[in-house]
N, C-alpha and C positions, 0 to 999 in steps of 0.2 A: 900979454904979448902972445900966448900960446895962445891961446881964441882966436886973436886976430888971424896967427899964420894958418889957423885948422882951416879957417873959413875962406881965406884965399888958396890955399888947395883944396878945397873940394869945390871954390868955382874955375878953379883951373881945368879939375876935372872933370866937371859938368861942362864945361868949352871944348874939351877932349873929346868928349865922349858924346858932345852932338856933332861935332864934326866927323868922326868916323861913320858914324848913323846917315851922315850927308852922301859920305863918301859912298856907302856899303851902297845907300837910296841910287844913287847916279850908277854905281856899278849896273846893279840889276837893271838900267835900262840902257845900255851900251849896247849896242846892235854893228850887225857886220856883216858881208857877205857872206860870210856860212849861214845866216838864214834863207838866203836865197837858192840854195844847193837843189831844194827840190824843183825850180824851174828848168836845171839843164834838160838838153834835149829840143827835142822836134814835137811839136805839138801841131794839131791840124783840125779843126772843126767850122760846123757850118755844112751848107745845101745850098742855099741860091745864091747866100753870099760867105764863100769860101777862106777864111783868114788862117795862117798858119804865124805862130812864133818858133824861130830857133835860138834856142841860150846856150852862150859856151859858159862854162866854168871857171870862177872865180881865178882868175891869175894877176900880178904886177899889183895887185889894189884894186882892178875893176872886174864888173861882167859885164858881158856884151848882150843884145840882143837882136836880133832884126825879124821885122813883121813885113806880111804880104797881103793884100787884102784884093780878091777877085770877085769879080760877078759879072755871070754872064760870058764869060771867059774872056771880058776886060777887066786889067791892071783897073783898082780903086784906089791901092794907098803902099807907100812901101813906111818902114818904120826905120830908123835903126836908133837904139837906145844903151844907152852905157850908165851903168852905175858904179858911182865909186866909193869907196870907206875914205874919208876923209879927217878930219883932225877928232871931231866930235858930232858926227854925222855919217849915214849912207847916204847919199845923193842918187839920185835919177835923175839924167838928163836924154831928153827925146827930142827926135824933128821927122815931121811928115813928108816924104818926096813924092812927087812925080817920075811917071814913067822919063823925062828928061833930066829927070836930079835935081829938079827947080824945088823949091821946100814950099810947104802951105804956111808955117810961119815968119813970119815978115821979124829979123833980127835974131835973136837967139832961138835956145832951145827952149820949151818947157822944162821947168825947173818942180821936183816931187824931192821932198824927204823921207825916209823911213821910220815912219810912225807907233808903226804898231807891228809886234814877230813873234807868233807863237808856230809851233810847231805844225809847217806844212801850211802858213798861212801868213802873209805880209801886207800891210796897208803904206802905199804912201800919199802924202799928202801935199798940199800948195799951203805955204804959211807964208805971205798971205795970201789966199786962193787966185789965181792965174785966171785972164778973162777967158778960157778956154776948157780946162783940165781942172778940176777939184781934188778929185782923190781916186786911187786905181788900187782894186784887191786880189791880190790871187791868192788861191787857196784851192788843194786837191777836195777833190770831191769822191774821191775813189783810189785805188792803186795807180791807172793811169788813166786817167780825168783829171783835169785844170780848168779851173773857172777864174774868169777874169770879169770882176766889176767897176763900169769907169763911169764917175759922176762927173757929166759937165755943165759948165755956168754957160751959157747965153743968153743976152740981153737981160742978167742979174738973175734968172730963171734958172734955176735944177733942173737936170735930166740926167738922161743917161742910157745906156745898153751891158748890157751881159753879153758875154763868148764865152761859149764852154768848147774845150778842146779835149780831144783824145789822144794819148803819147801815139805819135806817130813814126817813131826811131825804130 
């Protein structure tokens, strides 16, 4: 009888002890708006075609942000984006307006997770990828340089563009 019960605690504790292992694994990828801390501010880059982002800081559960995109010294694109910490997720959600407030996307927002957070560097992504928006990276490239990489899908096709901005605050 004593074999028996040795062997049901030590698979008790081998069920303990991958479960904490689980837990510890899921901690470590817990993400939150304080990864996103090094986007506040005023960011401004470009020459022919002008884009600036502004990010406030993290408060209530979300950050904000809104984008401007000029050329030629016409309005191209306004942005405004909010991301929030939510149960088991950061979320980004965005919509494209018009200089009238009319949106380029027809029903919701694009919809991006927080996928990837190292230091001074955030990937999010579309699970499952949005016919529009794949994945968006910002990451410093310097003290005050911001680079932003955004993969988009059209007609099933990759693309995409880079903005690199300079803190402009």
């Amino acid at each position: 009888m004593k074999i028996h019960n040795s062997r049901l605690i030590s698979a008790l504790f081998a069920i303990a002890f991958g479960a904490m292992q689980t837990v510890s694994a899921a901690a470590e990828t817990v993400r939150s708006l304080d990864d996103l801390a090094f986007l506040e501010g005023h960011w401004r880059g470009g020459e022919d075609f002008v884009f600036e982002e502004t990010w406030n800081g993290a408060e209530g559960g979300v950050m904000t942000g809104m984008a401007r995109g000029v050329s030629s010294g016409e309005l191209k694109v306004l942005e405004y984006i909010v991301v929030s910490a939510e149960e088991d997720a950061v979320v980004m959600r965005f919509k494209h307006f018009r200089r009238d407030f009319s949106t380029w996307e027809d029903g919701g927002p694009i919809i991006l997770m927080l996928t990837d957070a190292k230091e001074n560097d955030v990937t999010f992504s579309a699970d499952p990828p949005s016919e529009t928006v794949k994945s968006i990276r910002y990451f410093k490239t310097g003290e005050n340089t911001l680079q932003a990489d955004i993969v988009l899908v059209e007609d099933g096709e990759e693309g995409g563009f880079t903005l690199v901005f300079d803190r402009a605050d």
